[in-house]
C-alpha positions as CSV (number, residue, x, y, z in Angstrom):
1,X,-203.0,35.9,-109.5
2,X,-206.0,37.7,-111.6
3,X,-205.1,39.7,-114.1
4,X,-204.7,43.2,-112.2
5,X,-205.4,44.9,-115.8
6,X,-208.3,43.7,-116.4
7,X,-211.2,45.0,-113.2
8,X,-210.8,48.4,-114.1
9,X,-210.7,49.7,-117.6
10,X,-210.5,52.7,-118.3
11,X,-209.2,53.4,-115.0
12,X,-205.8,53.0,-114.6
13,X,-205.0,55.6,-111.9
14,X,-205.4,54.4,-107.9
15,X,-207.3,51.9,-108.7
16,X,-208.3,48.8,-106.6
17,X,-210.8,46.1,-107.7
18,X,-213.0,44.1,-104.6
19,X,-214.7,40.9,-104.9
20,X,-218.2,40.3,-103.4
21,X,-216.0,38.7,-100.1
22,X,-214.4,42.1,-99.6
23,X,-211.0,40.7,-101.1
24,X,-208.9,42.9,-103.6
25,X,-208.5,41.1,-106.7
26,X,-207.2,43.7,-108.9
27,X,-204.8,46.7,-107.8
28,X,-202.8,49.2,-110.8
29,X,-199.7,50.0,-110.2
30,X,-200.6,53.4,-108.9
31,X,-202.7,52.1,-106.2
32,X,-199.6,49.9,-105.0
33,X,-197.8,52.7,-105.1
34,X,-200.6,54.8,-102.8
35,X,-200.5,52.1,-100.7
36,X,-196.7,51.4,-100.3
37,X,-197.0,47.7,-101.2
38,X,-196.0,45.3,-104.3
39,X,-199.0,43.7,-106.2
40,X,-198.2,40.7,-104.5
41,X,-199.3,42.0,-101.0
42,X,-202.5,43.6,-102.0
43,X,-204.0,41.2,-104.4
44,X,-205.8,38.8,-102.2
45,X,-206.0,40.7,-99.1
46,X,-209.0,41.7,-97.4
47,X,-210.1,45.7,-98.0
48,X,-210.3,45.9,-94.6
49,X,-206.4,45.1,-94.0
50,X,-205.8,48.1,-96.4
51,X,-208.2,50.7,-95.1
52,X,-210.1,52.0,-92.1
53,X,-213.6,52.1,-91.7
54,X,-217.0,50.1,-92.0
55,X,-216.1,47.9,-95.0
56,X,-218.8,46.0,-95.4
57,X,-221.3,49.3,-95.7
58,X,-219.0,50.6,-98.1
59,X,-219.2,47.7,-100.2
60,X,-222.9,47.4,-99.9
61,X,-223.3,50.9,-100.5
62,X,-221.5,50.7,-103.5
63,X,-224.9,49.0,-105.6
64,X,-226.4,52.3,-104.9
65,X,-224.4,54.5,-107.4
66,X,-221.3,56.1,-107.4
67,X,-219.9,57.0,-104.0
68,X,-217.6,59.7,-103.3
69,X,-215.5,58.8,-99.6
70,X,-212.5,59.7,-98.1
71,X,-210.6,56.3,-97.6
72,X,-208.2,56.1,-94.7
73,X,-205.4,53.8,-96.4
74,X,-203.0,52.3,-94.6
75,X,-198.8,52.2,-95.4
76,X,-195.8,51.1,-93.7
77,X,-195.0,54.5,-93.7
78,X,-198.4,55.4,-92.0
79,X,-202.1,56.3,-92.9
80,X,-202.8,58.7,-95.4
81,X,-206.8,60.1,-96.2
82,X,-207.0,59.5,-100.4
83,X,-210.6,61.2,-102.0
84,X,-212.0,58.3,-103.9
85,X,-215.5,57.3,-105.8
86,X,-216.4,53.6,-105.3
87,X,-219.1,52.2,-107.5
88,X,-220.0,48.9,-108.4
89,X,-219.0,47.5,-111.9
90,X,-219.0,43.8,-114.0
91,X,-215.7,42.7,-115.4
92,X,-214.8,39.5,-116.7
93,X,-218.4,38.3,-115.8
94,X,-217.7,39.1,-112.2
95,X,-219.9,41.5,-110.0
96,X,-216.9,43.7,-108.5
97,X,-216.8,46.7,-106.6
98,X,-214.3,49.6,-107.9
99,X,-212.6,52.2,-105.9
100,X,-211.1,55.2,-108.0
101,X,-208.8,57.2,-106.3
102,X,-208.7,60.9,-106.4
103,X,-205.1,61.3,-106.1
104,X,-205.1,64.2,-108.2
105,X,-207.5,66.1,-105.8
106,X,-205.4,69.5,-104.7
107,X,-203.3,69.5,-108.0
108,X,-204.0,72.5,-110.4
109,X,-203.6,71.6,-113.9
110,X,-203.5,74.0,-117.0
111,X,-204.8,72.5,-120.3
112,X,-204.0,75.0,-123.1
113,X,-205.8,73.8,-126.9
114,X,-207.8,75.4,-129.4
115,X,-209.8,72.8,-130.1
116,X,-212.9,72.5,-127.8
117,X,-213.1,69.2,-128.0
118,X,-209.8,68.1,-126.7
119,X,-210.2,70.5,-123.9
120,X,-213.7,69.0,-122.7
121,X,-211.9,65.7,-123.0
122,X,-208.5,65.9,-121.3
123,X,-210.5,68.0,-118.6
124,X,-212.7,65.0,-118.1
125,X,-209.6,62.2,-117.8
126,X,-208.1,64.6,-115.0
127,X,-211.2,65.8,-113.3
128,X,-212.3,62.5,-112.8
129,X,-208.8,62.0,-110.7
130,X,-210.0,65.1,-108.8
131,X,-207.6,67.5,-110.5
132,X,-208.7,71.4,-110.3
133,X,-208.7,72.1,-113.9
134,X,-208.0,75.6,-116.3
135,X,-209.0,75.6,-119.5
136,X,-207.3,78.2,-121.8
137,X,-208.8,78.1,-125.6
138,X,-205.7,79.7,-127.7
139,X,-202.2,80.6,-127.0
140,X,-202.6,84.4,-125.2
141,X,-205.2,83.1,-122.4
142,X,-202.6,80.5,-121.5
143,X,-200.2,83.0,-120.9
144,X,-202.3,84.8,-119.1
145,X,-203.5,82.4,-116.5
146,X,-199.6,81.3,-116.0
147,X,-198.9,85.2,-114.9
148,X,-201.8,84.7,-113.0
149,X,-201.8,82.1,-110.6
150,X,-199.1,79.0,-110.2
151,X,-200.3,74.8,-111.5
152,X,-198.7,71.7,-111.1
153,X,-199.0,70.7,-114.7
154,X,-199.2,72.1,-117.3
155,X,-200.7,70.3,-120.7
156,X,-200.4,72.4,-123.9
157,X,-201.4,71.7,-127.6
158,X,-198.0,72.8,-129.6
159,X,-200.2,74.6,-132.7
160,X,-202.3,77.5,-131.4
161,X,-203.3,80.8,-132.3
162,X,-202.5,84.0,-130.9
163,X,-199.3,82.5,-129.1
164,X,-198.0,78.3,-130.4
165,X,-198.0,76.1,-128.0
166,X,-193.8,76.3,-128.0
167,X,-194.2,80.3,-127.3
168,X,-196.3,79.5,-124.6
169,X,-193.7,76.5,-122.9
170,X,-191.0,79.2,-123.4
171,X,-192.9,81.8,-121.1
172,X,-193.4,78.8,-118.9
173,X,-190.1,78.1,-118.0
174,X,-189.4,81.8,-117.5
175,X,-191.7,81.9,-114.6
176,X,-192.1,78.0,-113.6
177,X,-188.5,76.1,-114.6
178,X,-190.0,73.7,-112.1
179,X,-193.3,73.5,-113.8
180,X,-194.2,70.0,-115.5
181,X,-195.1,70.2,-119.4
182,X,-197.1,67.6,-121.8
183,X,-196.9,68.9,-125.2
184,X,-199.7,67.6,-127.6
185,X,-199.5,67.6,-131.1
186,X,-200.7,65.6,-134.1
187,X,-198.0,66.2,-136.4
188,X,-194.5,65.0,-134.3
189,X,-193.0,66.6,-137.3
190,X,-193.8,70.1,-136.5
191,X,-191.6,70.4,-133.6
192,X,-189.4,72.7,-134.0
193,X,-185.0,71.8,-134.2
194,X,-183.5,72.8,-130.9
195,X,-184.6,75.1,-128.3
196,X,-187.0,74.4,-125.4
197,X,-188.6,71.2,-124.9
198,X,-191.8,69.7,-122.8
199,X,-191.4,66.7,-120.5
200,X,-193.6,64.5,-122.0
201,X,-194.7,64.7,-125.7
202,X,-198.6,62.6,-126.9
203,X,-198.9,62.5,-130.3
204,X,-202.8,62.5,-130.9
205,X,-204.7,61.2,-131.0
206,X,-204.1,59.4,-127.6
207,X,-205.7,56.9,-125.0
208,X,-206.5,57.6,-121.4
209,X,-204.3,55.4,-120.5
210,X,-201.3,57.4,-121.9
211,X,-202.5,60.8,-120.8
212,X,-202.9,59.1,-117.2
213,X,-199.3,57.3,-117.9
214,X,-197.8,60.6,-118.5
215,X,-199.5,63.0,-115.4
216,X,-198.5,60.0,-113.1
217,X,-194.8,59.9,-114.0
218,X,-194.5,63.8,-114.2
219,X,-195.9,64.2,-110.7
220,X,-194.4,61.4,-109.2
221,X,-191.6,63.5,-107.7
222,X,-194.5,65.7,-105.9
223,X,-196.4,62.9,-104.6
């Protein structure tokens, strides 16, 4: 079985990878999980077993440039519409086309950091997954935009000014106890003894793949 790591760097999230035949030769764990299936029964199947629609357009549409479609995948539990953006890519020496799924599209996510930055860049890893991303630049506008309106995640650097990133995750479980929280930090050792924690904590700097790792298993419970 091909390596299902290696078609689509840096894109762990739904992802599936397609041979020039229209077979799936690479699928991350998240797209299995989309799709309802182990690895081992979407690796080597046809696309056109897994979703509805003109496949072979799709595919040859895909030299064109990034594509953004609604997919029509199919589960044992049923069909389900999933946003994605299929392009065409070389891995491994291998013309292969990519499909990205949006999975995040619907899903309001607060990013709360001081540092410009890492705002423009965590916004970018979840926008791509068609997140709705807020971008809150010290301690006080992430306050206010949790009175505001309700998110699904919330991902907060724990040294700002006006209000730290721990005065802010106290506030948040005030109004949201339900709400998700990825703390950030770059010094693990400034966390303070006892009291409130986040979820999930990155240590910066940190991969892609880790700040993917971390929204997927947070949100797993509202897929």
């Amino acid at each position: 079985m091909p390596d299902p790591s290696d078609p689509f760097a840096p894109s762990p999230g739904v992802t599936l990878a397609i041979d020039s035949d229209g077979a799936v030769v690479g699928a991350s764990p998240l797209a299995c999980e989309v799709l309802g299936r182990p690895a081992e029964e979407v690796v080597g199947r046809r696309l056109e077993e897994l979703v509805r629609g003109d496949v072979d357009e799709l595919l040859t549409s895909a030299g064109a440039g990034t594509l953004r479609r609604e997919l029509v995948v199919e589960t044992p539990r049923g069909s389900r519409a999933l946003p994605c953006e299929v392009s065409r890519r070389v891995a491994g020496g291998r013309p292969l086309v990519q499909i990205v799924g949006r999975d995040l599209a619907g899903r309001r996510i607060l990013v709360a950091d001081d540092h410009a930055v890492v705002r423009s860049s965590v916004e970018r890893m979840l926008a791509r997954r068609g997140a709705t991303v807020v971008l809150a630049e010290d301690g006080e506008q992430a306050e206010r935009c949790l009175r505001a309106t309700p998110f699904d995640l919330l991902v907060l650097d724990g040294v700002m000014p006006a209000r730290t990133g721990y005065e802010v995750l106290a506030l948040a479980r005030s109004l949201l106890p339900e709400l998700p929280v990825i703390l950030m930090s770059g010094d693990p050792s400034g966390v303070p003894d006892g009291g409130l924690v986040a979820d999930l904590f990155l240590d910066k700097p940190f991969t892609i793949r880790t700040l993917d790792a971390a929204v997927d298993e947070l949100l797993a419970r509202r897929r």
